[in-house]
C-alpha positions, 0 to 999 in steps of 0.5 A: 500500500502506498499513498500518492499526493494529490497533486501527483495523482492528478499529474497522472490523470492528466496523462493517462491515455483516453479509452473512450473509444476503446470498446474492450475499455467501454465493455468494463468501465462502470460503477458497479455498487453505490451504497447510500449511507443517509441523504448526504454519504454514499460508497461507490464501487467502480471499475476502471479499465487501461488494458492490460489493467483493469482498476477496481476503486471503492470511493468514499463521498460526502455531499456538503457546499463549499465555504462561499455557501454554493449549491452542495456538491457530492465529493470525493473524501477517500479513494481505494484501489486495487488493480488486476489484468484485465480480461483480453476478450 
């Protein structure tokens, strides 16, 4: 286990590939699981597919407005993954 800074991570994303057109890509990208834990917290189980990889991320998110009083957001608090070979079908 490791722990990446958040800047580093999203330097990552920026660079990743796009898979959109992907169909191996689109036939595993979804979210597979969301749990609500009351109006304002729910857990997200998602896969993620970058062949020959294919993420599994459990997301952990909170609803509440920023500090300017704004409209609630859902965000993102905490973020686990794990990462398999994705299936070459």
């Amino acid at each position: 286990m490791f722990l990446i800074p958040h800047a580093d991570f999203m330097q990552r994303v920026a660079a990743r590939e796009i898979t959109e057109a992907d169909p191996l890509c689109a036939k595993y990208d979804k979210i597979t699981k969301v749990m609500m834990a009351g109006a304002d917290a729910a857990l997200v189980v998602c896969h993620i597919a970058y062949p020959p990889v294919l993420f599994t991320d459990v997301l952990s998110l909170l609803k509440f407005s920023d500090e300017d009083g704004g409209e609630p957001r859902w965000r993102i608090v905490c973020k686990s993954s794990v990462s398999d070979r994705c299936p070459a079908e």
